[in-house]
One Martini backbone bead per residue (centre of mass of N, CA, C, O) as a GRO file, in nm:
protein
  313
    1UNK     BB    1   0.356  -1.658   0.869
    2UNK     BB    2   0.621  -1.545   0.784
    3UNK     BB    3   0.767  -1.808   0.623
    4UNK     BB    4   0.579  -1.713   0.385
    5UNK     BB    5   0.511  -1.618   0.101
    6UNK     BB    6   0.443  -1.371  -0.102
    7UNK     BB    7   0.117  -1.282  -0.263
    8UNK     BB    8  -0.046  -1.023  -0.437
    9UNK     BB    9  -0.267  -0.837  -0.233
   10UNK     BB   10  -0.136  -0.585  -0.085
   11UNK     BB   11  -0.293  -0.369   0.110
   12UNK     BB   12  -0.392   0.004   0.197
   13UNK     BB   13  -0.486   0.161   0.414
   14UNK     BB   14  -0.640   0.360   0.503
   15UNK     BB   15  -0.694   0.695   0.720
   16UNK     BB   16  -0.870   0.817   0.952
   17UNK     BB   17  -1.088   1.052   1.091
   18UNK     BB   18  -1.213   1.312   1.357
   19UNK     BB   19  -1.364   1.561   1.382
   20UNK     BB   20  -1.083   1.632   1.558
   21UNK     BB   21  -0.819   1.467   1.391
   22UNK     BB   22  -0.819   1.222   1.489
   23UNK     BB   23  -0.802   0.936   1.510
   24UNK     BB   24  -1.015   0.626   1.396
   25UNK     BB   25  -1.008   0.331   1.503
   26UNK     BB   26  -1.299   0.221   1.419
   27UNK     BB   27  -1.199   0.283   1.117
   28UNK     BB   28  -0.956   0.097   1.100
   29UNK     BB   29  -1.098  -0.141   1.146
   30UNK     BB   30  -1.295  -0.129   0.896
   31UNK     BB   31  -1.092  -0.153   0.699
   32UNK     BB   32  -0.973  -0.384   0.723
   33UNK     BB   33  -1.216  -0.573   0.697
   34UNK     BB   34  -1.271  -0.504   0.442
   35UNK     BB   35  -1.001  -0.619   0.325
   36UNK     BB   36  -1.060  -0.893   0.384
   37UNK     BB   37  -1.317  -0.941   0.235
   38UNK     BB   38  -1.203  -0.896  -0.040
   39UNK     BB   39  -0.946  -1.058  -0.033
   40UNK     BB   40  -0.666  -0.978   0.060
   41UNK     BB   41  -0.363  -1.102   0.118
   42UNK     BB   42  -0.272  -0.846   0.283
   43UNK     BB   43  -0.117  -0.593   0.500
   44UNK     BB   44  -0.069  -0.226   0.453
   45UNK     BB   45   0.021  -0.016   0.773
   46UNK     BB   46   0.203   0.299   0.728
   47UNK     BB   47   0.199   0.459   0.401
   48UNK     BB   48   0.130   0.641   0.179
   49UNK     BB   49  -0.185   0.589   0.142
   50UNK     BB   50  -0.235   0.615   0.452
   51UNK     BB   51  -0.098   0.915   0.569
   52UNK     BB   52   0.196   0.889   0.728
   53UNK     BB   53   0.279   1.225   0.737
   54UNK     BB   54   0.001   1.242   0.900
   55UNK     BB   55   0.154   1.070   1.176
   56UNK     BB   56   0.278   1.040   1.427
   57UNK     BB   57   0.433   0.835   1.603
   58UNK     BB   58   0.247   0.725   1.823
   59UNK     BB   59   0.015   0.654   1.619
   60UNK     BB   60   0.195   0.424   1.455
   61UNK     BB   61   0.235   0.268   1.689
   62UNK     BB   62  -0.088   0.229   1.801
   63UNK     BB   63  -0.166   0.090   1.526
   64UNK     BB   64   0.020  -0.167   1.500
   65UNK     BB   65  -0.195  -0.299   1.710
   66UNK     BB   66  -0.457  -0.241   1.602
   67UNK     BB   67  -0.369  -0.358   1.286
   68UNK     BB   68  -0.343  -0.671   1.403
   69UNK     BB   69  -0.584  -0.736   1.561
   70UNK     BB   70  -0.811  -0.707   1.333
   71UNK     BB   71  -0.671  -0.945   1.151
   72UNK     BB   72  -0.606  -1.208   1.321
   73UNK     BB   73  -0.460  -1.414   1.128
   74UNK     BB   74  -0.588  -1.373   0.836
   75UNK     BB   75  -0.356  -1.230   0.745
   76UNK     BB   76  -0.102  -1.077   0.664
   77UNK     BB   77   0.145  -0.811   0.831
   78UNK     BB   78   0.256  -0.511   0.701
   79UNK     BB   79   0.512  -0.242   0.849
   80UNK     BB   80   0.564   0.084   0.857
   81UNK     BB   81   0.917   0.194   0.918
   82UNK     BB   82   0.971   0.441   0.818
   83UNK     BB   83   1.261   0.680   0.851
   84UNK     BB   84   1.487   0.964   0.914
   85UNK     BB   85   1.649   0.741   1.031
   86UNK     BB   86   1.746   0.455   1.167
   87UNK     BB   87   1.665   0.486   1.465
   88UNK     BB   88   1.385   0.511   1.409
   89UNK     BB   89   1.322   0.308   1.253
   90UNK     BB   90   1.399   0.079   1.472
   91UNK     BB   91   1.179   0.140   1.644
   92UNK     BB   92   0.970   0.027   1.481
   93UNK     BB   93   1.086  -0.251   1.391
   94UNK     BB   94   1.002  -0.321   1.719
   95UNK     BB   95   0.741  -0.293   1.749
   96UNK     BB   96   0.637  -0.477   1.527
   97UNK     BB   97   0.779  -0.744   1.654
   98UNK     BB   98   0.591  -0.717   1.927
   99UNK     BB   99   0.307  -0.739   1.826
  100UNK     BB  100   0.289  -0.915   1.532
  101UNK     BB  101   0.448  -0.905   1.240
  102UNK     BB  102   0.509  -1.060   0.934
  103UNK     BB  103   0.625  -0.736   0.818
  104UNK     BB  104   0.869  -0.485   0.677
  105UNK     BB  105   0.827  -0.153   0.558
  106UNK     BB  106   1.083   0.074   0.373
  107UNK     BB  107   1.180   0.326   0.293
  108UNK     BB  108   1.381   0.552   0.261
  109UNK     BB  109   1.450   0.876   0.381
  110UNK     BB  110   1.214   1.132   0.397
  111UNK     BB  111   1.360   1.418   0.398
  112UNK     BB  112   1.649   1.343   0.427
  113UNK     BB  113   1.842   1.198   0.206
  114UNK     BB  114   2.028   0.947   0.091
  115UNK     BB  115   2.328   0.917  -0.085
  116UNK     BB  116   2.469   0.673   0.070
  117UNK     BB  117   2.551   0.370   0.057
  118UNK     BB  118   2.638   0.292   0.351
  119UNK     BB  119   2.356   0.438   0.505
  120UNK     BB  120   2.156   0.213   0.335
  121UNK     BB  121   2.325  -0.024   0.457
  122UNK     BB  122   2.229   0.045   0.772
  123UNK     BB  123   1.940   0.108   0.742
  124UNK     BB  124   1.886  -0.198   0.676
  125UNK     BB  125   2.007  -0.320   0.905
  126UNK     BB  126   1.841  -0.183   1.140
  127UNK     BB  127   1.576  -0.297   1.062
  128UNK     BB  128   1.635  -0.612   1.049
  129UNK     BB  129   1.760  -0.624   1.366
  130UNK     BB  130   1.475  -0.555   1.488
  131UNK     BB  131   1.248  -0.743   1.337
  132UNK     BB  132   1.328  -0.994   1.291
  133UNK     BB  133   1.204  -0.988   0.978
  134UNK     BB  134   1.066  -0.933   0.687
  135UNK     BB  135   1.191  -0.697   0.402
  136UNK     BB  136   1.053  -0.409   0.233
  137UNK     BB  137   1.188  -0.247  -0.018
  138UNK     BB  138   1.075   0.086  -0.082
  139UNK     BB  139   1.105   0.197  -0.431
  140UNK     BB  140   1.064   0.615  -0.372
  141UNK     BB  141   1.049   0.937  -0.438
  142UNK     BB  142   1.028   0.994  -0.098
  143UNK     BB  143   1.293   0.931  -0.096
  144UNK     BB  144   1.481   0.715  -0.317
  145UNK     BB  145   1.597   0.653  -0.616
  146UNK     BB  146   1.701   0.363  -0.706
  147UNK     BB  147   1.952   0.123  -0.817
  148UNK     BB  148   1.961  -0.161  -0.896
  149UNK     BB  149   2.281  -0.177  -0.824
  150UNK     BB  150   2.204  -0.114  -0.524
  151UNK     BB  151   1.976  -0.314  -0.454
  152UNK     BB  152   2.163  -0.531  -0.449
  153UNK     BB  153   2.368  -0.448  -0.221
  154UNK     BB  154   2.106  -0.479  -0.019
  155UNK     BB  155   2.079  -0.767  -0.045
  156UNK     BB  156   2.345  -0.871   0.021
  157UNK     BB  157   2.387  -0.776   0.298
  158UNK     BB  158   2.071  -0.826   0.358
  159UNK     BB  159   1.864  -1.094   0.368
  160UNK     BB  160   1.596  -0.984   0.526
  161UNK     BB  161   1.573  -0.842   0.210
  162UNK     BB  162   1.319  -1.020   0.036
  163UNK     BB  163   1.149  -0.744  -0.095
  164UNK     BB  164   1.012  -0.529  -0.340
  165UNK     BB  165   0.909  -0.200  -0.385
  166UNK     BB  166   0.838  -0.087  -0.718
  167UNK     BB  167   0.795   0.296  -0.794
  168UNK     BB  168   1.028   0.381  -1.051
  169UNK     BB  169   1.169   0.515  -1.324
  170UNK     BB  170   1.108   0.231  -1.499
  171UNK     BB  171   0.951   0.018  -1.348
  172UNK     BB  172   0.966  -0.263  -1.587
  173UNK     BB  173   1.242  -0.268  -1.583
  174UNK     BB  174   1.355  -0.298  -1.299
  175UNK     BB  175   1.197  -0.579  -1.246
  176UNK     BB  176   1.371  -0.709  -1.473
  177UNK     BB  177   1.614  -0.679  -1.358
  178UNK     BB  178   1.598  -0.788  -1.093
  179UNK     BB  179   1.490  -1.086  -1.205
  180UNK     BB  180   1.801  -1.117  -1.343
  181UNK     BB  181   1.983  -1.071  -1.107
  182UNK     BB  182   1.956  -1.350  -0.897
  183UNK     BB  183   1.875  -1.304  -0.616
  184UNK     BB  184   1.848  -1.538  -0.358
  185UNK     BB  185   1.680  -1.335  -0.137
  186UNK     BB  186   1.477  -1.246  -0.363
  187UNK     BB  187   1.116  -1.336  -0.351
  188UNK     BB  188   1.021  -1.029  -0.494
  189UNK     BB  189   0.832  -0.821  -0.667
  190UNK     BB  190   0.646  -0.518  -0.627
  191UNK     BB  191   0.390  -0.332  -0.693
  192UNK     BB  192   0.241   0.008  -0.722
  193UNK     BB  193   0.035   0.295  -0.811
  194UNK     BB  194  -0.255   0.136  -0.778
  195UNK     BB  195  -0.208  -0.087  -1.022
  196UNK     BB  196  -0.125   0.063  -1.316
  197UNK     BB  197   0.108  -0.163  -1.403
  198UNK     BB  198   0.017  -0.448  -1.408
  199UNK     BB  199  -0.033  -0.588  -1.676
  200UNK     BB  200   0.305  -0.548  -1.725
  201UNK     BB  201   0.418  -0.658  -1.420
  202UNK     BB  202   0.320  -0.958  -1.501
  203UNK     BB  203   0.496  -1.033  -1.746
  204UNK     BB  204   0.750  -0.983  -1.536
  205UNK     BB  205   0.752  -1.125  -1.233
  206UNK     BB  206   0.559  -1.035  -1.030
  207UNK     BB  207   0.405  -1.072  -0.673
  208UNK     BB  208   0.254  -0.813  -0.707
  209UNK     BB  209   0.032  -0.561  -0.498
  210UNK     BB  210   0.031  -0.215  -0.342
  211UNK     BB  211  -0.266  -0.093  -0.317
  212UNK     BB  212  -0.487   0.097  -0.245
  213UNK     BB  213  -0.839  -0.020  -0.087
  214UNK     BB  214  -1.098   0.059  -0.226
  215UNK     BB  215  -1.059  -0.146  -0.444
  216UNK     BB  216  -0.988  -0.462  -0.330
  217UNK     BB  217  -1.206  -0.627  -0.475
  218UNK     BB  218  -1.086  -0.590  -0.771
  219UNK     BB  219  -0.777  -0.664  -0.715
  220UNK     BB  220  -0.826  -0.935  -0.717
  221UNK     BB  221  -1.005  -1.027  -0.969
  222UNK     BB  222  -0.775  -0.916  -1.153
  223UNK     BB  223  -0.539  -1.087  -1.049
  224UNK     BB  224  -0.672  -1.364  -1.084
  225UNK     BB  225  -0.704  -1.335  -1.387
  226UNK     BB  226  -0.370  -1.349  -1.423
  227UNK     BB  227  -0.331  -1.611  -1.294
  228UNK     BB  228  -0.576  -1.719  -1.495
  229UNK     BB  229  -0.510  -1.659  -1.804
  230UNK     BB  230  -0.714  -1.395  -1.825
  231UNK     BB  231  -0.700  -1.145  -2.022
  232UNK     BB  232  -0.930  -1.011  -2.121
  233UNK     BB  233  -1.044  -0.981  -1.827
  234UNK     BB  234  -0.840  -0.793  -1.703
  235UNK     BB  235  -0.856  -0.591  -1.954
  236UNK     BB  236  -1.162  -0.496  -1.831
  237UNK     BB  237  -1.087  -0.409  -1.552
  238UNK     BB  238  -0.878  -0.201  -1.660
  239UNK     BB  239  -1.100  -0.017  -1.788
  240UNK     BB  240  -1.244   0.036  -1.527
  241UNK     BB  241  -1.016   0.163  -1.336
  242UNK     BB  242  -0.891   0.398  -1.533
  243UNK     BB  243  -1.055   0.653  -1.457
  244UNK     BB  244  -0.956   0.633  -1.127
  245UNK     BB  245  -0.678   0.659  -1.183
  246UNK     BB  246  -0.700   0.967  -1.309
  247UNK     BB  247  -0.815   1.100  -1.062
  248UNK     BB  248  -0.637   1.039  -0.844
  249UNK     BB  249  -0.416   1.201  -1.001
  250UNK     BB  250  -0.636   1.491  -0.989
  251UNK     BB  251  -0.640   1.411  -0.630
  252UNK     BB  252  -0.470   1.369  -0.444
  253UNK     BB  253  -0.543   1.249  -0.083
  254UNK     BB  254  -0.892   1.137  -0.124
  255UNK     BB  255  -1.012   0.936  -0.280
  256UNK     BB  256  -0.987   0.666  -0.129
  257UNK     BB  257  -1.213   0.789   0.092
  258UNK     BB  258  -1.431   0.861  -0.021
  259UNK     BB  259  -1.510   0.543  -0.145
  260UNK     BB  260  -1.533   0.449   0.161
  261UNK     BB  261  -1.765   0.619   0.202
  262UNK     BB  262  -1.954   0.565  -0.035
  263UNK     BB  263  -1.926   0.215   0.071
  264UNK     BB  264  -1.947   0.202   0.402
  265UNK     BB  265  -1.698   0.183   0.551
  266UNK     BB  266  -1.695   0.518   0.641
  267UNK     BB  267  -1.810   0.819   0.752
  268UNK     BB  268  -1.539   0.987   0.646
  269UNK     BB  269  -1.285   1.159   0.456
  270UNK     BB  270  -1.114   1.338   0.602
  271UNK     BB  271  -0.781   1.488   0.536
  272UNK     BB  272  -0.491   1.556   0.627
  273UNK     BB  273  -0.371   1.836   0.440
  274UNK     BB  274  -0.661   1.815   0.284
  275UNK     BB  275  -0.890   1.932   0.109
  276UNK     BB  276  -1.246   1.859   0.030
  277UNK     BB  277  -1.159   2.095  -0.251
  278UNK     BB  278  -1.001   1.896  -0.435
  279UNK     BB  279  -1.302   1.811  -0.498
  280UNK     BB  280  -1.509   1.882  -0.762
  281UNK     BB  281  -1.761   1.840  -0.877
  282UNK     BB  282  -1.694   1.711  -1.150
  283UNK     BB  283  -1.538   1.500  -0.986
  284UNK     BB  284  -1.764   1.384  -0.825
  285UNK     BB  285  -1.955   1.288  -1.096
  286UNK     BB  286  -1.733   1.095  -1.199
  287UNK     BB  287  -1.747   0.908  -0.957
  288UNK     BB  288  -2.030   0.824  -0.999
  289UNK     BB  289  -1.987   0.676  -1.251
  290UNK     BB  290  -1.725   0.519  -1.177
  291UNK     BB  291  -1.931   0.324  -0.984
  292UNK     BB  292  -2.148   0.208  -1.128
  293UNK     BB  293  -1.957   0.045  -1.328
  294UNK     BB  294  -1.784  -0.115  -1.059
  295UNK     BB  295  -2.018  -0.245  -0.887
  296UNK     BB  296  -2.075  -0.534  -1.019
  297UNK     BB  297  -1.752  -0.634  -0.913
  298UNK     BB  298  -1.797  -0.635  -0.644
  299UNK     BB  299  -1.821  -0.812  -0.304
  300UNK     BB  300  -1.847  -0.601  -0.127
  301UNK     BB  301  -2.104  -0.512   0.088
  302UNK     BB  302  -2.296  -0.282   0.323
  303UNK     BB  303  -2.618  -0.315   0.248
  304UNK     BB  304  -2.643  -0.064   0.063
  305UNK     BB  305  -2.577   0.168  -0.111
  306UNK     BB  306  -2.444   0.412  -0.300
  307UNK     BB  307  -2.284   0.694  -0.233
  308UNK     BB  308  -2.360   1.041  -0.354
  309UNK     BB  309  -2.185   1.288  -0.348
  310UNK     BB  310  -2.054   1.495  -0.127
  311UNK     BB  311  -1.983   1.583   0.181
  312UNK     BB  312  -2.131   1.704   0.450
  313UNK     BB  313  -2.050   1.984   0.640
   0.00000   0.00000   0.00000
């Protein structure tokens, strides 16, 4: 599946956690199972949106087998391999190469930043020649907020940095110049932020998006309405969906789960590093608006109801 093109939404589980805060892997196998159900194009595992910042070295190597093993070759598997600096990235990218990874994505490092472009195109390369795959360049200010210029130079000396995510502002610009500059082995440029600049991001011809999980089966009917140039559906579907960003951005690192505990996807929310106590009542109510406008659009039910108001502690 490696040699085939990416397109569409490469969607982004979250990560579960156990009452005791270890991770949750029969959670994260059913997110999976989720996000395949929703039709997703590809699985992207774990980035920000899974709170990769938030889980050992350990846990990430143990997981790259286990969301492999869940996906089972039936839509492709990139694995977020960065690391605080090459040696390690790289060890992430022999191992995703060893499960059977599709393709491998790494932000630059994110403690100490690489400032130095030298230093940025061995990062790339040391990931390349590890993970022997196809690499997702992702430009995100958790790293480094990287310019066309250079994003253009590690494409040039790296052929196997084959797509780009791009997350840094301004996002539509940027995929502009990318798009303009004509690199031969740069095979496509996707959206992040959750989906939040699609409309915008598909008229520059990006190749997809790579949202949070949660609502993966409308992120791909918005998507489908844009590929089959259904402006109106679109523009129905994010009109749908703006609320749900607006709550995102005033909770960081809870909405995600919350919302796939209320749709009956994994039994509880809770977050490592953030306190269930980031969504105030008000926040929880408006949370139940917003679910019940976007639930005509789902495609995957869990057999029940949805639930709401905040999880019982």
């Amino acid at each position: 599946m490696s040699a085939a093109v990416f397109r569409g939404i490469f969607t982004i589980p979250a990560t579960p956690f156990a009452p005791d805060w270890s991770v949750d892997w029969a959670g994260l196998a059913s997110i999976v199972e989720f996000c395949v159900g929703c039709g997703a194009h590809g699985i992207v595992w774990p980035v920000n949106a899974s709170g990769f910042g938030t889980l050992s070295d350990a846990e990430r190597l143990e997981g790259f087998a286990r969301v492999v093993e869940a996906t089972a070759g039936r839509i492709p598997v990139v694995l977020g391999v960065q690391g605080v600096h090459a040696g390690h990235a790289a060890l992430f990218a022999r191992r995703a190469r060893e499960v059977g990874a599709d393709a491998v994505i790494a932000m630059a490092p994110y403690v100490t930043r690489m400032q130095d472009a030298d230093n940025l195109l061995a990062y790339y390369r040391a990931i390349a020649r590890a993970a022997g795959l196809p690499v997702i360049l992702q430009n995100h200010s958790v790293g480094s907020d990287l310019s066309v210029e250079l994003l253009g130079r590690i494409l040039q000396a790296n052929p196997e940095v084959q797509y780009i995510k791009e997350e840094t502002f301004p996002v539509t610009h940027k995929i502009t110049a990318l798009m303009q500059a004509e690199v031969p082995t740069l095979k496509g440029v996707f959206g992040g932020a959750g989906g939040r600049y699609m409309l915008l991001e598909y008229a520059r011809g990006c190749a997809g998006q790579m949202p949070g999980c949660h609502v993966t089966d409308v992120m791909v009917r918005y998507w489908n309405a844009l590929e089959e140039d259904d402006l109106p559906e679109a523009k129905r579907l994010y009109g749908l969906l703006a609320p749900l960003y607006a709550l995102e951005t005033q909770c960081p690192g809870v909405v995600y789960k919350e919302v796939l505990r209320r749709r009956g996807v994994i039994a509880s929310a809770r977050t490592r590093n953030a306190s269930a106590g980031v969504m105030d009542a008000y926040d929880h109510r408006a949370l139940d608006d917003i679910l019940r406008d976007l639930e005509p659009e789902f495609t995957w039910r869990a057999g029940g109801a949805l639930r709401s108001g905040p999880e019982a502690e």
